[in-house]
N, C-alpha and C positions, 0 to 999 in steps of 0.2 A: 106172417112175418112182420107187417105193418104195425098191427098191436104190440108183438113182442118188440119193437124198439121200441113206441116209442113209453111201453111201460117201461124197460130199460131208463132212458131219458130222465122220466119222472123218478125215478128212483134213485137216478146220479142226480138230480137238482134235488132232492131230498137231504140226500147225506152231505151235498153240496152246502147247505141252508143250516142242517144240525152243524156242521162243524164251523161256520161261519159265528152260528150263537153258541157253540157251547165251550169251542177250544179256550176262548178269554180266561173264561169262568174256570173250566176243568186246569188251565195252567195255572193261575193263580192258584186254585187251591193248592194246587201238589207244593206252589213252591212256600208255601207257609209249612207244608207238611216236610220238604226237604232241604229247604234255606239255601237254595241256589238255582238259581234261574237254568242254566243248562240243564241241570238234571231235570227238573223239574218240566220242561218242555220235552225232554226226550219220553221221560212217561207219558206229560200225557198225549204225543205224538206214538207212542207205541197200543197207548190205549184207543187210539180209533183208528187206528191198522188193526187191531185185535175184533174191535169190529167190523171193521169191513169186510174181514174175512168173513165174519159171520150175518152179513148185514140181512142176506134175507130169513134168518129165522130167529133172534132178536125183536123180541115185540116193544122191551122198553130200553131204548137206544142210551137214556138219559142214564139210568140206574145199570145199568151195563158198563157206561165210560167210567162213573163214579166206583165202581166196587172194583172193576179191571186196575182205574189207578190206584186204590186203597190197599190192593193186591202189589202191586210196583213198586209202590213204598216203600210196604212191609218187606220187599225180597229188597230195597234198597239198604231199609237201615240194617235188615239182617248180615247182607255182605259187606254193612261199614263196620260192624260187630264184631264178626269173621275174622276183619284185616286189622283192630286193634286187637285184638287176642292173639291173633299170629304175629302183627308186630312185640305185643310183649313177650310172647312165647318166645321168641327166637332172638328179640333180647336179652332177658332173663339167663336161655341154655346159650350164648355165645359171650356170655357173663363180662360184657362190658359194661358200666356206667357211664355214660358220661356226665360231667361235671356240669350244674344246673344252668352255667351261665352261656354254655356251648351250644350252640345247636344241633339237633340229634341229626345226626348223618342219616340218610333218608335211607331207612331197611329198603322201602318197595324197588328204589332204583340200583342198589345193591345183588334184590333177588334177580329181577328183571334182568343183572348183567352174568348171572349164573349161566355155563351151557345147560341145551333143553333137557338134558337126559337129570342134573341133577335140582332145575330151575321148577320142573314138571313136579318132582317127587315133595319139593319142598311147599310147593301151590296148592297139590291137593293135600296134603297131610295138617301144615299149619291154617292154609286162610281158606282154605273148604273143609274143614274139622274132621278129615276122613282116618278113618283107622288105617294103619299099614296092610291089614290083610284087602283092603277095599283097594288102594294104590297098588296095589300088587295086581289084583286082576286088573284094573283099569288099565297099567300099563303096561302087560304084560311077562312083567318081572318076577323074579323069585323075591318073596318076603325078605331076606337076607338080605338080596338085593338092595332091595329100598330102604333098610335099615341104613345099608353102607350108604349109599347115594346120600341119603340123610343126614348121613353121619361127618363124609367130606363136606357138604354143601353147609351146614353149620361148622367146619373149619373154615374153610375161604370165605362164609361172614365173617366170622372174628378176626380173617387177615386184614381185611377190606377196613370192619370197626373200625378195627386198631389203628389202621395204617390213615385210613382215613382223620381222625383223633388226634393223631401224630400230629398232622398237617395244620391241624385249626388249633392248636393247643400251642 
């Protein structure tokens, strides 16, 4: 019992020690990689939870943090990718312009005030690139279904656009 602490012990002043010298190093790099301090600290704060989960079978703790956040990144910019395709998407089909010198009424907070039943269909369909047959089992719904939900929730964008547009214009 004795042994097994106080290897325990040494093995929390270990991970204690790697993250003492590696978090600096491992933030900075993410945030050159994501050009923003928050985010960039939540990787690579997620990146040595991901270890520690794994910490006792993990032999190179270094190349593990680095490839885990290289990993973060990638699913970062991918879902920044995501959400400009779905914001043009959903500008494009709610066929508003607005005029260059306006500033674009913020799509996300728009969907965001959608209810969940038609907020949901429009989140996995536009800014998680999911086909309707895939929303359809996620959410339990008939295809039809989600077609319609689709179909209202790109109306009350274009009410909101609009109306919003109104306001600034």
């Amino acid at each position: 019992m004795k042994r097994s602490r106080s290897r325990s012990r040494s093995r929390e002043r270990a991970a204690s020690e790697l993250f003492a010298a590696l978090y600096p190093r491992l933030a900075g790099w993410c945030r050159r990689l994501v050009d923003d301090d928050e985010t960039a600290h939540e990787i690579a704060s997620e990146a040595f939870t991901r270890l520690w989960a794994r910490w006792t079978t993990v032999s190179e703790p270094q190349g593990f943090l680095f490839v885990t956040a290289a990993n973060l990144v990638r699913d970062h910019w991918r879902k920044l990718e995501r959400e400009r395709r779905a914001v043009r998407r959903v500008t494009v089909e709610v066929a508003v312009a607005p005029p260059a010198e306006q500033a674009d009424p913020s799509v996300r907070m728009l969907v965001q005030s959608l209810p969940d039943r038609l907020r949901v269909p429009i989140l996995l369909h536009y800014y998680a690139d999911m086909p309707i047959r895939e929303v359809s089992v996620l959410t339990g719904r008939k295809e039809g279904t989600v077609k319609a939900d689709l179909h209202a929730a790109r109306e009350l964008l274009r009410v909101h656009l609009r109306r919003s547009l109104d306001h600034t214009g």
